[in-house]
C-alpha positions, -999 to 999 in steps of 0.1 A, spaced: -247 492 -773 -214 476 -789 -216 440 -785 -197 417 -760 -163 405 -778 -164 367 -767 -137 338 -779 -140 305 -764 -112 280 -746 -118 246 -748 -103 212 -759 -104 207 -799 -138 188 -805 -156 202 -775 -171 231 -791 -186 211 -824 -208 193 -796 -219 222 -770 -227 244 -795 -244 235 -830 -231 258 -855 -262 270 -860 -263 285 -826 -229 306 -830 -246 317 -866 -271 336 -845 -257 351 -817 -275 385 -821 -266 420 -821 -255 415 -782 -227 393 -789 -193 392 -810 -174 362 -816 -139 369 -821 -127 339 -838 -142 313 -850 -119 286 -839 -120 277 -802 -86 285 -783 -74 250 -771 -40 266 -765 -28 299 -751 6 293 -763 0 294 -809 10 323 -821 -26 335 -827 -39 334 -794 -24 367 -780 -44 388 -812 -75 374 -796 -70 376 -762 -64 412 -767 -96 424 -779 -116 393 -757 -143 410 -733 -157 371 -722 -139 341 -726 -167 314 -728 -149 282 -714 -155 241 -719 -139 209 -711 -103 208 -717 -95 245 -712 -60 254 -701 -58 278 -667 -60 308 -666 -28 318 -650 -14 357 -648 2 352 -681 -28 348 -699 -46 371 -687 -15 400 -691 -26 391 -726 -68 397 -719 -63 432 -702 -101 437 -712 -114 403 -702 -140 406 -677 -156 375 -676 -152 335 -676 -182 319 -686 -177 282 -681 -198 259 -705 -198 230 -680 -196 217 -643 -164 228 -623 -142 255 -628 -114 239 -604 -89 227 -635 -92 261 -652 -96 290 -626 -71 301 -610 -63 329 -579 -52 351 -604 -85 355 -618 -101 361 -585 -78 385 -577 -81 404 -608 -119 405 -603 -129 383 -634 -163 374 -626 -170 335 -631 -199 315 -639 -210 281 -644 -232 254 -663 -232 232 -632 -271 240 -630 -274 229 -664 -256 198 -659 -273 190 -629 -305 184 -646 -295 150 -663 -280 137 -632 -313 143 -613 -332 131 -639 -316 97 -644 -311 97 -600 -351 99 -605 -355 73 -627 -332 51 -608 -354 59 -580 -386 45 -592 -373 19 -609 -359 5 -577 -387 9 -554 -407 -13 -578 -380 -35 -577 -374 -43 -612 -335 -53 -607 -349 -79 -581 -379 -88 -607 -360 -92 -638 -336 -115 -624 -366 -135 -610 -381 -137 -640 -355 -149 -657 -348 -174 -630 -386 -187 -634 -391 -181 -668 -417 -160 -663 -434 -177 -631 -427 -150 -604 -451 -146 -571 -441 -107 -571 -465 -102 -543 -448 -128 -521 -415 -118 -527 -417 -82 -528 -447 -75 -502 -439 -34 -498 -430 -30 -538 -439 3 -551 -433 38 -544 -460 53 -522 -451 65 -488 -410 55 -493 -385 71 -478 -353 86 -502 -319 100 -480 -303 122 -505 -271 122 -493 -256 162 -504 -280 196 -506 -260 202 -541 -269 213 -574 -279 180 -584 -296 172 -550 -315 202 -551 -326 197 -590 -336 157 -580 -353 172 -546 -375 196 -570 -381 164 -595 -389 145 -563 -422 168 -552 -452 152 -573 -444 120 -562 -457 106 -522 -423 105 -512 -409 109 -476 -375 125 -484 -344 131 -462 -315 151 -466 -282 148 -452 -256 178 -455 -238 199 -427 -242 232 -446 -283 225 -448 -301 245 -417 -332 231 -408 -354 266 -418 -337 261 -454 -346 222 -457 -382 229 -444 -382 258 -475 -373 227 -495 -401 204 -488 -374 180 -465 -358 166 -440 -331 177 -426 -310 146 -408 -274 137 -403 -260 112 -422 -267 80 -400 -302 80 -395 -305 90 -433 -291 54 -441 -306 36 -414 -343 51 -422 -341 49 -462 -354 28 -487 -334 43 -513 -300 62 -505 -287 87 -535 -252 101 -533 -249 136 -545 -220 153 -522 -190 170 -539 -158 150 -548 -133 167 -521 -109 154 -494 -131 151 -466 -158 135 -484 -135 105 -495 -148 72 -485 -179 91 -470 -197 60 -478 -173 34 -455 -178 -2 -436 -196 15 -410 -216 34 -428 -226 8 -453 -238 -10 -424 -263 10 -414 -283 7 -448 -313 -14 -442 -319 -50 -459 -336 -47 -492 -328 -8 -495 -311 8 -527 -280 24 -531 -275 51 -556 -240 69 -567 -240 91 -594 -215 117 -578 -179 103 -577 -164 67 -569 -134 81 -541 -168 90 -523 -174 57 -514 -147 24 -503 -157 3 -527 -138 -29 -512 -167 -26 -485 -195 -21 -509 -187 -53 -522 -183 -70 -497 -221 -57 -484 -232 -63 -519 -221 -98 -515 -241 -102 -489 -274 -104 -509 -292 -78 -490 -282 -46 -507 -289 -32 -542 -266 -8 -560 -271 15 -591 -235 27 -595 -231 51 -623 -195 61 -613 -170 33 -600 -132 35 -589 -117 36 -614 -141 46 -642 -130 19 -655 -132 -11 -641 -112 -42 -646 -127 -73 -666 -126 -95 -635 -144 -69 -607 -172 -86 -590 -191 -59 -593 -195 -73 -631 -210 -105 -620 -232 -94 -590 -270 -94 -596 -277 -70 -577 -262 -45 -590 -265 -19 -618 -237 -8 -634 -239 25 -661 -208 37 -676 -208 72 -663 -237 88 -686 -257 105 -658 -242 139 -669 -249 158 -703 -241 138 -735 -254 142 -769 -280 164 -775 -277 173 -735 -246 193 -741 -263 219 -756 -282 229 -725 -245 238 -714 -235 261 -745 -270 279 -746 -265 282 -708 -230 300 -712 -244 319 -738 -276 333 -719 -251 343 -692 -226 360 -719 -258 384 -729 -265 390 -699 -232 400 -695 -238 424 -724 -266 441 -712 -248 446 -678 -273 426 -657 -262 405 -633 -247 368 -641 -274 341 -629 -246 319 -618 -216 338 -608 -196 319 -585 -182 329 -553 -146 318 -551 -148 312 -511 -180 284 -522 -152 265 -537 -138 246 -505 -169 228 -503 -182 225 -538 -167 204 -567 
């Protein structure tokens, strides 16, 4: 079997931290690496040698698209093996239409986004936002009991707001625990969420009935400001509000303003923008939780996404199927 002929296409500094050198050392008899210096360009005078003879391009973060140019100079690419999340910046029609067959690490990144979601989720049902800033308040003379009479997470209701890749990871994280979980998503049938172990709901009686309410839909135009006045509304008193998908999903003017009210507690991984400037109130509200976008793979997490791309690329080799081959028409509703 002659090995798959593989080059990868990513920013300059993405590959030193998805893939350990060690790891492209050993890629086995079922893999060939073309060159060892990542494409970040398809336009250096290089590039065209080893797109020629390039079976899979393995892409990252950063790489350009893949327009019919490029691929006029790949005429035996058959496969774009994408070492992270979306493929939107990157794919284009023309690699549909020549029948490149596309996968994704958004599995792989899902995991860390579920698993912080999770810990976010029993954190806040045993209130420790509230508690901390009580203890501080009292120096260490808090009636918990009084204060927080249905702490804890036994029996609580979680609205997972999005049947994604992450919701789907958190929802599998979710089963050991005595939780009464809801999912709201118009692509979710009701056979498939009972297969799931949930709820199936729409989206106002998920926020009016949970205790904790996790935002995991895709970033796209109808989702924007998903999370409005009206819906914000609907969140009961002393109930947690979780966003680790993306800040347009939610109008964050309003979320202050419910925020301000005292009554609502946020864990807001992603803001609008990023970035926020040094004067937002969400800085100075205490009850809230702000993270600086670090739900998704960093550090030694990123690695999950190179060994993922690679696991597909020998499959790829040995002709089996891809585990995560996208379907281009999944695109209009997935990030």
């Amino acid at each position: 079997m002659k090995p798959l002929k593989v080059a990868l296409a990513m920013s300059d500094g993405v590959a030193e931290r998805i893939f350990p050198a060690a790891r492209l050392a050993r890629l086995g008899p079922e893999l060939e690496l073309i060159s060892a210096t990542p494409l970040s360009t398809f336009t250096a005078p290089h590039v065209a040698a080893v797109l020629a003879e390039t079976d899979a391009l393995i892409t990252g973060w950063g790489c350009p698209p893949l327009t019919a140019d490029v691929l006029d100079m790949a005429p035996k690419l058959r496969f774009a093996l994408h070492a992270a999340g979306s493929v939107k910046e990157h794919v284009t029609d023309e690699v549909w239409r020549r029948g490149i067959a596309v996968s994704t690490a958004a599995e792989a990144n899902a995991i860390p986004v579920a698993e912080y979601t999770l810990a976010m989720i029993l954190l806040a049902n045993k209130k420790v936002l509230q508690l901390q800033t009580a203890l501080k308040a009292g120096r260490g003379a808090v009636d918990f009991d009084a204060l927080f009479p249905g702490l804890g997470n036994y029996g609580q209701t979680i609205g997972i707001i999005g049947a994604s890749k992450v919701g789907r990871a958190l929802i599998g994280m979710l089963r050991p625990f005595a939780f009464n979980v809801l999912v709201a998503d118009p692509y979710l049938s009701g056979e498939e969420a009972a297969k799931l172990g949930v709820t199936a709901v729409d989206l106002d009686q998920l926020l009016a009935a949970s205790d904790v309410v996790s935002l995991h839909a895709p970033n796209l135009p109808q989702t924007h400001h998903l999370i409005d006045e009206r819906a914000l509304a609907l969140i009961r008193p002393g109930a947690t509000f979780i966003n680790t998908s993306r800040g347009a999903l939610v109008d964050q003017d309003a979320l202050v303003r419910r925020l301000q009210r005292g009554d609502l507690f946020a864990i807001l991984d992603v803001t609008t923008p990023d970035r926020l400037a040094a004067d937002h109130p969400l800085y100075e509200l205490p009850n809230v939780i702000l993270t600086p976008h670090v739900a998704g793979s960093l550090g030694v997490e990123l690695e999950r996404l190179g060994a993922t791309a690679l696991d597909e690329a020998r499959r790829a080799a040995r002709g089996e199927p891809l585990l995560y081959r996208l379907d281009p028409s999944a695109l209009a509703w997935t990030a």
